[in-house]
Phi, psi and omega in degrees: 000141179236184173140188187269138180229144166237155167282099235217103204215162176274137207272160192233094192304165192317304195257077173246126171329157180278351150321312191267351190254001166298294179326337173278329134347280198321300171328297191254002164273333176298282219282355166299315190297316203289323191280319194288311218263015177099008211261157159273119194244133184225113192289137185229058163326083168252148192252196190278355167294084177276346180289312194305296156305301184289009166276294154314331181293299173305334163304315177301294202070024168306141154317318184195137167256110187267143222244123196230029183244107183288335183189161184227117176101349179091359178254122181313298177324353238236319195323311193318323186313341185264332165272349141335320207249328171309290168300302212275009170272328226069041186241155176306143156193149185322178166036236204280119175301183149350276170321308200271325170267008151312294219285318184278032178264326206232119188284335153335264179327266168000317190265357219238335166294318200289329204282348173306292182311327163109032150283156135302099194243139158308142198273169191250158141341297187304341190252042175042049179281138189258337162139218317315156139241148182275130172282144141216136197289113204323331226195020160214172211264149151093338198067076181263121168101326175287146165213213162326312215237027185283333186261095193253147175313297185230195202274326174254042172238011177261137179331146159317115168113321209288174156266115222211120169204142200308123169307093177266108152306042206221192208282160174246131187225147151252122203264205124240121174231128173275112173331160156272335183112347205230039194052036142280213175208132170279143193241096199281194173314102165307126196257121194242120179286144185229114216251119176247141147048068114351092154314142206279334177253036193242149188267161183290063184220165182264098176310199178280315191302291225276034177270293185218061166227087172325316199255021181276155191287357184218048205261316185258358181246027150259147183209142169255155179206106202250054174284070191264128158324146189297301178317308158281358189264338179276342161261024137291300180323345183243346162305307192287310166322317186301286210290346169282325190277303167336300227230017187037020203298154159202177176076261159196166185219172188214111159223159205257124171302140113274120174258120169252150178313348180258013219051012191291155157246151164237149198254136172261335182198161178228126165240086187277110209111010227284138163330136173247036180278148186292318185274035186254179182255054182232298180287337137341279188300319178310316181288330181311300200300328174097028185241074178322177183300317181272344139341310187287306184293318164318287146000268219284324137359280193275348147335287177296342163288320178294295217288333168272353175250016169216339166304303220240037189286351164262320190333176158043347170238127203277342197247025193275123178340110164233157169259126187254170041266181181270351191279129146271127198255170192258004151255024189282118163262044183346304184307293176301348186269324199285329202290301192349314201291344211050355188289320201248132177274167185322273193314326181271341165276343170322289160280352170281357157284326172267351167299299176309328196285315177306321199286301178317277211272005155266337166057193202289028124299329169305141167273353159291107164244154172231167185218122177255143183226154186233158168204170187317350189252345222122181167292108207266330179186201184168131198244155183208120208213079226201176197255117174318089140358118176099328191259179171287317193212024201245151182241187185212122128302086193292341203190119139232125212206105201245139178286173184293297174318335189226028155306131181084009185242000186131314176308328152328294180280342173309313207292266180349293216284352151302256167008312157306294209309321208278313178305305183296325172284327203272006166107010195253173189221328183288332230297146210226134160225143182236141164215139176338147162274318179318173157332291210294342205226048173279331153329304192293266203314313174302336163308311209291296209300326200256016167263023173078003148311174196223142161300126140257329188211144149228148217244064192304147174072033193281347173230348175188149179297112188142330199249086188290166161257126179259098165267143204246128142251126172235127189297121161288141168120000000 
């Protein structure tokens, strides 16, 4: 299928670091691809001006959008806005859905998904590791921040705030993964990056400098090779399909390996959305396969065609069967609905679960009320809800939680505009939602704005340094 694609990349100023000036590569090797395969292409710079971007987009009328934006604003955290903005015009668009790229944006989030799953992640400080650790920044990219001096001896030499996880002194392999075209995933040639003629006092790793700086001295001694033994290479390949399915991916992804002397792999990063510039290592694995460049963006392309009309089947469509009520039943699995999301860790499903327990055994005694919404598969979602102590007319939303399957199709706000309805019959005026200032839950705030919440406050370094509290208000009635 063919048809108008816009190119949809952050726009990148004269003097933008070389990390940000790749995407402009990236940009015109997709539309080199694209052009060859029939698509009619057309570009879309976008900054943090979302009015701006959806104006344009609505001009465009693309078919399909390839959505190539790593960061807004020089921020990485910021990349979400654009499949934010994507799902609520409705448009098709390439690689990493909403959720998924949320989620692998923030190496927190991220690592607390895989460990769900029965992945191998290197242990942290918190799992009493005595060390070394590697620092790195929870929420950007590129081996942004990493240098020398990334690597520290013990747990109380890692910064106050930072991210931290044990240094596996071993081997580095990169996987590359590709739709198949039929909602599987292909798995290409494993890439084993190779540190030649190393200082003996530099730890093995490719920082920032010597990743995209020509004239740094260790600029030229990573080399890939993908002379990989058969045997590891096929148990990476099935760790990375486990972490595609885990981690909901579509389109494609790129993620990177630690080999410890002892043969653990450990999986160190998900890059989801990974450069498509021709001289990258996405495109290298493709060609290992016998699959050229423009081929892979066609792929990726017609991807985005499988995963919304047959992955996402209630999604995107507003008018997709749904049920609304209020009885919370004792097999509604709140818990399983929440683990779904990948958003929330053990202690926070803990209480959205005894919140549920409350409701169940006090019934409209309870100061908790809920609105549950079903679909053809089950409980698709659920608002958790009550009246502020102390106050005339202000409520709380304590939880609102849409499974990955039906995100983007309508419930959410179906959930709210019940939910306003009901405050508004019992006598509120208020409803108040609080949420993270981080990555992960940048989704969550594009919800609240474009269900017509309003920001009132933010409350910095209120769950963690770094990590504000945002209270959201919308008015009943």
């Amino acid at each position: 299928m063919v048809g108008r694609c816009t190119i949809l990349h952050q726009a990148v100023p004269p003097d933008a670091p070389p990390d940000e000036q790749d995407v402009l590569h990236a940009a015109d090797a997709v539309a080199r691809g694209l052009a060859a395969d029939g698509w009619t292409v057309v570009f879309c710079p976008m900054t943090q001006n979302l009015a701006a971007a959806e104006a344009e987009l609505r001009a465009q009328r693309p078919d399909i959008v390839f959505n190539l934006v790593e960061s807004l604003g020089g921020a990485d955290v910021l990349a979400v806005a654009a499949p934010a903005l994507l799902e609520r015009l409705g448009l098709r668009y390439t690689g990493a859905g909403l959720a998924a790229l949320a989620l692998t944006a923030d190496k927190r989030a991220t690592r607390r998904a895989l460990r769900r799953a029965g992945i191998l992640v290197p242990p942290g400080p918190e799992d009493g590791h005595a060390g070394p650790f590697i620092v790195k920044h929870a929420t950007c990219h590129a081996s942004f921040g990493l240098g020398a001096d990334s690597v520290v001896a013990r747990a109380d030499a890692v910064p106050a705030g930072s991210y931290a996880e044990a240094f596996v002194d071993g081997r580095e392999f990169n996987l590359s993964l590709l739709a198949d075209g039929a909602g599987g995933v292909m798995a290409l040639p494993v890439a084993e990056l190779l540190f030649e003629n190393w200082p003996a006092d530099m730890p093995r790793i490719l920082d920032y400098a010597g990743k995209w700086q020509p004239e740094h001295p260790l600029y030229d001694r990573t080399v890939r090779s993908f002379d990989v033994a058969p045997d590891l290479a096929d148990r990476l390949q099935r760790i990375g399909r486990a972490c595609w399915h885990a981690l909901g991916l579509t389109g494609y992804a790129r993620i990177d390996f630690r080999v410890a002397p002892d043969g653990l792999a450990y999986l160190i990063d998900v890059n989801a959305n990974p450069c498509l510039a021709e001289d990258a290592g996405f495109a290298a694995a493709a060609e290992r396969s016998g699959l050229d460049h423009a081929t892979i963006v066609a792929r990726i392309a017609e991807a985005a065609f499988v995963d919304w009309n047959t992955s996402a089947p209630a999604a995107r469509k507003l008018d997709a069967p749904v049920a609304l009520r209020s009885a919370l039943r004792d097999e509604d699995d709140i818990s399983g609905l929440c683990r779904a999301t990948g958003f929330f860790g053990d202690a926070e499903i803990f209480v959205a679960e005894e919140l549920a327990a409350d409701r169940r055994v006090h019934g409209p005694d309870s100061d908790y009320r809920f609105l549950l919404a079903d679909d053809a598969l089950g409980l698709a979602g659920y608002a958790c809800y009550g009246p502020i102590a102390g106050t005339a007319d202000a409520w709380d939303l304590y939880w609102i939680v849409v499974h990955p399957r039906a995100q983007s199709s309508g419930i959410g706000r179906r959930l709210v505009a019940a939910v306003l309805g009901d405050v508004s019959a019992s006598g509120g005026g208020r409803l108040y939602a609080e949420t993270a200032g981080k990555a992960l839950y940048a989704p969550t705030r594009a919800f609240y704005a474009a269900a017509g919440f309003m920001l009132q406050a933010i409350v910095p370094d209120f769950y963690a340094p770094g990590d504000a509290k945002q209270i959201w208000l919308k008015l009943a009635g």
